[in-house]
C-alpha positions as CSV (number, residue, x, y, z in Angstrom):
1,X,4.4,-91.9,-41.8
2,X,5.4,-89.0,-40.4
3,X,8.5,-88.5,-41.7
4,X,6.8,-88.8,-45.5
5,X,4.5,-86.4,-43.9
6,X,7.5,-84.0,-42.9
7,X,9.6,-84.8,-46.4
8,X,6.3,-83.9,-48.7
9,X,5.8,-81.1,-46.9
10,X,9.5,-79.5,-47.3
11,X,9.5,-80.2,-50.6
12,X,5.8,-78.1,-51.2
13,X,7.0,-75.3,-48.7
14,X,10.2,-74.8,-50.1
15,X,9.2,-74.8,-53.9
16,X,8.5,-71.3,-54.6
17,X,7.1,-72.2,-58.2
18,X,4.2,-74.4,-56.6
19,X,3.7,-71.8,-53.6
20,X,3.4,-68.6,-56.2
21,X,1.3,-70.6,-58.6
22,X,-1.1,-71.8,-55.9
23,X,-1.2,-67.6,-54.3
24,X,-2.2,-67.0,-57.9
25,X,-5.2,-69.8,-57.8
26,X,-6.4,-68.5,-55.0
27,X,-6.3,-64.6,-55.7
28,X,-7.8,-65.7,-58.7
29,X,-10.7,-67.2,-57.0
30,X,-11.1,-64.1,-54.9
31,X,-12.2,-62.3,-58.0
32,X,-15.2,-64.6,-58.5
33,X,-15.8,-64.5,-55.1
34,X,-15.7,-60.4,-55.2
35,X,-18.6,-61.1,-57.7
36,X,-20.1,-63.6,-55.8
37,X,-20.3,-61.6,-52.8
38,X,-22.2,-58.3,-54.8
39,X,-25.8,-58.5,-53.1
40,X,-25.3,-61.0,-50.4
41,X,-22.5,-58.8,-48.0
42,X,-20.9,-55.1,-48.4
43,X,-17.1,-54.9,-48.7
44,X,-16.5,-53.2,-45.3
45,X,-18.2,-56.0,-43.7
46,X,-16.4,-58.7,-46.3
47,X,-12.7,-57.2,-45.4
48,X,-13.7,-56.6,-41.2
49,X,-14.5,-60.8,-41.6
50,X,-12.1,-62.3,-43.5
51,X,-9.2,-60.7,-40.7
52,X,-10.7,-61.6,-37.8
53,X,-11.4,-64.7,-39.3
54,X,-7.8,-65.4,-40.3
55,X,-6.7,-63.9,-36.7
56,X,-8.9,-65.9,-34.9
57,X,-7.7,-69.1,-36.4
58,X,-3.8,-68.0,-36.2
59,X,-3.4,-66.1,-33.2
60,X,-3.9,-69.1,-31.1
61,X,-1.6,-71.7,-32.5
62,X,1.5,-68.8,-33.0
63,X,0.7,-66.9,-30.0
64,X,3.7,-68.8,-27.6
65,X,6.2,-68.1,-31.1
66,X,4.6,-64.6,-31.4
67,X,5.7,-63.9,-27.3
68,X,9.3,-65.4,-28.2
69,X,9.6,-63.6,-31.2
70,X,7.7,-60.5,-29.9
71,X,11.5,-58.1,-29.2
72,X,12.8,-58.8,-32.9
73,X,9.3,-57.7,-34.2
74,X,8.8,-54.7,-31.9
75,X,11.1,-52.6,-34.0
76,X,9.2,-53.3,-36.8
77,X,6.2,-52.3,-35.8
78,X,5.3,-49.0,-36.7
79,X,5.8,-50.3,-40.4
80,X,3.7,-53.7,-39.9
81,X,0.9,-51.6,-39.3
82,X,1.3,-49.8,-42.7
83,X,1.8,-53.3,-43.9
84,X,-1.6,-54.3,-43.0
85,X,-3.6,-51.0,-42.9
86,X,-2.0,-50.4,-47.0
87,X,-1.6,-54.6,-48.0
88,X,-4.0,-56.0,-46.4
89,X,-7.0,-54.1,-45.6
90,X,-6.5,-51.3,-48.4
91,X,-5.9,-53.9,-51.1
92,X,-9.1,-55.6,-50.4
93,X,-11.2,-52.8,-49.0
94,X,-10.7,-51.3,-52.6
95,X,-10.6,-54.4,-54.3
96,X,-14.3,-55.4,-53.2
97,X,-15.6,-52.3,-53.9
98,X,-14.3,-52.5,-57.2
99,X,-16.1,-55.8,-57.0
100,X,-19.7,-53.8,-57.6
101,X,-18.4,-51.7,-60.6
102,X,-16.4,-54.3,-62.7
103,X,-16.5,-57.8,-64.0
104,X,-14.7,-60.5,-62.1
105,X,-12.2,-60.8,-65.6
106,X,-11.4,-57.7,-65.4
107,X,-10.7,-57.8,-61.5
108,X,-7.8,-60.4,-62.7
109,X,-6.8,-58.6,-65.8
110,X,-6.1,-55.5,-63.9
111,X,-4.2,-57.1,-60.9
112,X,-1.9,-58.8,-63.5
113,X,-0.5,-54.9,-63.4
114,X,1.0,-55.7,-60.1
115,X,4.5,-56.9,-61.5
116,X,5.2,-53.8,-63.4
117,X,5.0,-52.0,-60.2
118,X,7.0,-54.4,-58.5
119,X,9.4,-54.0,-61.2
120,X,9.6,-50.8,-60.8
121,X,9.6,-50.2,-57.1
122,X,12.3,-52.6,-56.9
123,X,14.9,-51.0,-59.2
124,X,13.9,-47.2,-57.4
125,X,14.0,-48.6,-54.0
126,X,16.5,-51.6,-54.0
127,X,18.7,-51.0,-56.9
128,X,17.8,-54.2,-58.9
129,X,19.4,-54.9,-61.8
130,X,17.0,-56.0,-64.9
131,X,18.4,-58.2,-67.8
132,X,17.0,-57.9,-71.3
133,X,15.3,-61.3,-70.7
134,X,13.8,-60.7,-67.3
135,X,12.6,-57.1,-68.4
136,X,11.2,-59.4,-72.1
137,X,9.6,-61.9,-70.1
138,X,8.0,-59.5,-68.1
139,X,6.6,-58.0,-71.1
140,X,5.3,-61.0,-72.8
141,X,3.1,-61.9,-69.9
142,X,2.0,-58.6,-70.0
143,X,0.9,-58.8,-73.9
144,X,-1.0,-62.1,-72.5
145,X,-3.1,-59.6,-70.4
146,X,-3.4,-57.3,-72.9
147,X,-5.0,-60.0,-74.8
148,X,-7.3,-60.9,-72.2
149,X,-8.2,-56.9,-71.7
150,X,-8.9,-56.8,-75.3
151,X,-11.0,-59.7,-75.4
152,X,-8.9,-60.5,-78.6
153,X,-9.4,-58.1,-80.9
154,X,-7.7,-54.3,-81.4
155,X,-10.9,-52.6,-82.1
156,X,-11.9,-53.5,-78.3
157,X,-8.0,-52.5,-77.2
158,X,-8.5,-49.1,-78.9
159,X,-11.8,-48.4,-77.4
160,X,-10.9,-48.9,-74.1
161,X,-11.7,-46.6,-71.2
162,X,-11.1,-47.1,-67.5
163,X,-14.3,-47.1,-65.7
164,X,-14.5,-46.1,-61.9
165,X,-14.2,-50.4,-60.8
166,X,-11.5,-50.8,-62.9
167,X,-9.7,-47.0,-61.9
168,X,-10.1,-48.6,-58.5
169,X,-8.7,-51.6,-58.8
170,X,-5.5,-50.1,-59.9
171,X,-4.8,-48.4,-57.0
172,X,-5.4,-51.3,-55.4
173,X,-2.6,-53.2,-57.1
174,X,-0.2,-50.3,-56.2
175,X,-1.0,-50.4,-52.1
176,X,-0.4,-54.4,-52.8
177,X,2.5,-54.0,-55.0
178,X,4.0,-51.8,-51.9
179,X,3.4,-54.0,-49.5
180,X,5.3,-56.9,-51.7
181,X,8.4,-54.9,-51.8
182,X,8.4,-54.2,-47.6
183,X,8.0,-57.9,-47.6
184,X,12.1,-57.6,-48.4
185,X,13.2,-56.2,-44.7
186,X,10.7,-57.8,-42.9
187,X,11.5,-58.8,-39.2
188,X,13.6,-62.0,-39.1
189,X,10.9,-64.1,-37.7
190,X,9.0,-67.4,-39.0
191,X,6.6,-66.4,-41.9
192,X,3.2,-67.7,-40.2
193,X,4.2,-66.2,-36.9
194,X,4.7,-62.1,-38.8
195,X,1.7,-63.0,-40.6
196,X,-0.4,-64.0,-37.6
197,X,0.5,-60.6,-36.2
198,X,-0.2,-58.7,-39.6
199,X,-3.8,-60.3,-39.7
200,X,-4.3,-59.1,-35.7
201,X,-3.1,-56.0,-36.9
202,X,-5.3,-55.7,-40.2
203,X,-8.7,-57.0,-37.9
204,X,-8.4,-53.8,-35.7
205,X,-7.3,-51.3,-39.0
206,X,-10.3,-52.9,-40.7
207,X,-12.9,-51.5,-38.2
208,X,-12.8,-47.7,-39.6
209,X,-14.4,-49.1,-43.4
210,X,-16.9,-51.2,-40.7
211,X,-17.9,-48.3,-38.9
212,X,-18.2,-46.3,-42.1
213,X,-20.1,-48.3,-43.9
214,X,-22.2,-48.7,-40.7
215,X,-22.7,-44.8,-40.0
216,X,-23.9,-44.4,-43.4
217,X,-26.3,-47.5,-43.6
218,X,-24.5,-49.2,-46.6
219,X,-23.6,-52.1,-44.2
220,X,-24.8,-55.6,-45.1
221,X,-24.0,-58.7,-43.3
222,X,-23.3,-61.6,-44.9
223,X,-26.5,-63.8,-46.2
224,X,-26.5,-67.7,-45.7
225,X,-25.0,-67.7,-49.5
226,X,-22.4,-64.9,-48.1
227,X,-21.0,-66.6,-45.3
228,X,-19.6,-68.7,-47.7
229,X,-18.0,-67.0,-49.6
230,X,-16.9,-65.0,-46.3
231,X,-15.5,-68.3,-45.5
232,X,-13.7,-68.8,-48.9
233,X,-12.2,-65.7,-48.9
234,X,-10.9,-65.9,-45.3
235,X,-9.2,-69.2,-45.7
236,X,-8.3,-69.5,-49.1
237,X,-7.2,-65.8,-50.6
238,X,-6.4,-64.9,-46.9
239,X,-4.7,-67.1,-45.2
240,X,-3.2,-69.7,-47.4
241,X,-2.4,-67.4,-50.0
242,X,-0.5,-64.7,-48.2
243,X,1.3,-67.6,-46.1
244,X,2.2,-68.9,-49.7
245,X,3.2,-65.5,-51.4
246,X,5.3,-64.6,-48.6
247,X,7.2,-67.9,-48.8
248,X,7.8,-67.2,-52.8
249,X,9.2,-63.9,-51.7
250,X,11.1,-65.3,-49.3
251,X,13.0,-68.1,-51.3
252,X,12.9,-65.8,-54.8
253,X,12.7,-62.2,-53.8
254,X,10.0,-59.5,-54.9
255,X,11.0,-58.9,-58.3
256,X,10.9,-62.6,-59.3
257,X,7.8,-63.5,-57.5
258,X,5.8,-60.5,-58.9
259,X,6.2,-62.1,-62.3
260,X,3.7,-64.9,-61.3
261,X,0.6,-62.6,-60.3
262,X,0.0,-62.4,-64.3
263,X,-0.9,-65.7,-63.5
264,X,-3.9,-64.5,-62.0
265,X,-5.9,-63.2,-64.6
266,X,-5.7,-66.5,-66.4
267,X,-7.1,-68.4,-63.3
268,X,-9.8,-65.4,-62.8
269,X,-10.8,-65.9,-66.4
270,X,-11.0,-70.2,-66.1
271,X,-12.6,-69.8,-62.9
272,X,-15.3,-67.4,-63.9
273,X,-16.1,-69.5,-67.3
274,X,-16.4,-72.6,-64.9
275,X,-18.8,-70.8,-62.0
276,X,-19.7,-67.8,-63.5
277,X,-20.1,-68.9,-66.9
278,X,-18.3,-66.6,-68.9
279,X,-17.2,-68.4,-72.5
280,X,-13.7,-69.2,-72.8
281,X,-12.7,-68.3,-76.5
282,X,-9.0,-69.0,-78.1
283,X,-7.7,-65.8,-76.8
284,X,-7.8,-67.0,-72.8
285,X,-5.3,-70.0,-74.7
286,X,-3.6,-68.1,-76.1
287,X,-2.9,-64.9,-73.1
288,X,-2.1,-68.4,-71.0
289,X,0.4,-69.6,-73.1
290,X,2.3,-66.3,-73.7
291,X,1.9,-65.9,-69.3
292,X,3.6,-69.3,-69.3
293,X,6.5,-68.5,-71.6
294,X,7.3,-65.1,-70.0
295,X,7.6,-66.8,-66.8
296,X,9.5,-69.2,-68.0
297,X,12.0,-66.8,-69.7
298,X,12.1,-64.4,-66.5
299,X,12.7,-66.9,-64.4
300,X,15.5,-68.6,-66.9
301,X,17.7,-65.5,-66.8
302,X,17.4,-64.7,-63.1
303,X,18.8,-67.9,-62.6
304,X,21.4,-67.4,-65.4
């Protein structure tokens, strides 16, 4: 039993399709749960939680690995904190304040944005070469936002404007989408172990926002409904996720794994018609279909 255990498991933790598809699930849950959590717990309090909730549970089972492991990381350091204080606690800080201003839909259809940025970074800081399919696959799944964005029809594309939420989600995405690209010279240490460390590190950076938000009275703790989405958000979009999304980068690199966050907005947009209610109308098909086939076609020319 334990060896089926052990075999099932390698063959989940080393497919970097299933781990990246299953970050994307989860971050795109976090979007209905940035809604959710509007009125029932402010976003300092939200991001302080979910890391000392993620440390708390990590910290205890890594911390012999973390001692062993402790002089390969201690060079590192310096840039882990930027790591967490910019990927972690920035990302999120900024993302559930965008929360209050923007609809969970567009929380997804903006962090879809994420893998032109990682696109980008990559060929300015690594030197990547881009083929004509990886660069068109790319593309496509960003028409598939689009879509989304334009709620199918050009009249609403052309009348766009970026409201303050949706202004501050994109910065968001680029303090994310540099943090994926450090992911590349990370320490040379297990995966749950430098993550364990990052959520220690993100618990303490997160206190600044707390005290903030404390200092000027705009400080809410979570309700009985909030707690669980608190608890969500720490375990799912959190934990698992970043455990996941750091595996994809790991067995794919940053370029290739980017391509799957347009995945999100198609799982924000099913999620929030399921528990939010929002209708699902033929262009949510069709934006899922052209995010599929751009994958598809990224991923077949890396390979080629």
């Amino acid at each position: 039993m334990f060896a089926i255990a052990k075999r099932f498991g390698d063959l989940t933790y080393g497919n970097a399709y299933l781990m990246l598809a299953l970050t994307a699930l989860f971050w795109g849950g976090n979007t209905v749960a940035g809604r959710l959590a509007v009125g029932e717990v402010s976003p300092m309090v939200v991001v302080f939680l979910r890391w000392v909730i993620v440390a708390g549970i990590l910290l205890p089972f890594q911390w012999p690995r973390i001692r062993a492991e402790w002089s390969v990381m201690r060079p590192y350091f310096p840039r882990m904190v930027l790591m967490a204080a910019f990927g972690f606690v920035g990302f999120n800080s900024l993302f559930y304040i965008a929360a209050t201003q923007t609809t969970a839909v567009n929380l997804g259809i903006i962090q879809g944005s994420m893998p032109v940025f990682v696109l980008i970074g990559s060929v300015l800081a690594f030197g990547t070469k881009t083929r004509l399919l990886q660069v068109a696959g790319i593309l496509l799944t960003l028409v598939g936002v689009t879509l989304i964005a334009a709620q199918g029809s050009l009249d609403t594309l052309l009348a766009l404007a970026v409201n303050p939420g949706d202004g501050i989600m994109l910065t968001a995405c680029v303090l994310y989408s540099g943090y994926t690209l450090a992911l590349r010279n990370r320490p040379l240490v297990s995966g749950l172990t430098f993550f364990a460390v990052l959520s220690a590190i993100s618990a303490v950076t997160s206190i600044p926002g707390l005290v903030f938000e404390l200092s000027t009275g705009t400080a809410q703790w979570p309700t009985q409904h909030g707690w669980g989405v608190v608890l969500y958000i720490a375990l799912f979009p959190s934990c698992l996720s970043q455990i996941f999304f750091m595996r994809g980068v790991e067995l794919i690199g940053p370029a290739r794994a980017g391509v799957f966050i347009n995945l999100v907005p198609i799982f924000a947009a099913v999620l929030a018609v399921s528990i939010l209610g929002e209708p699902f109308e033929w262009h949510h098909g069709t934006a899922l279909a052209l995010v599929l086939v751009g994958i598809w076609l990224s991923e077949r020319k890396a390979k080629g």
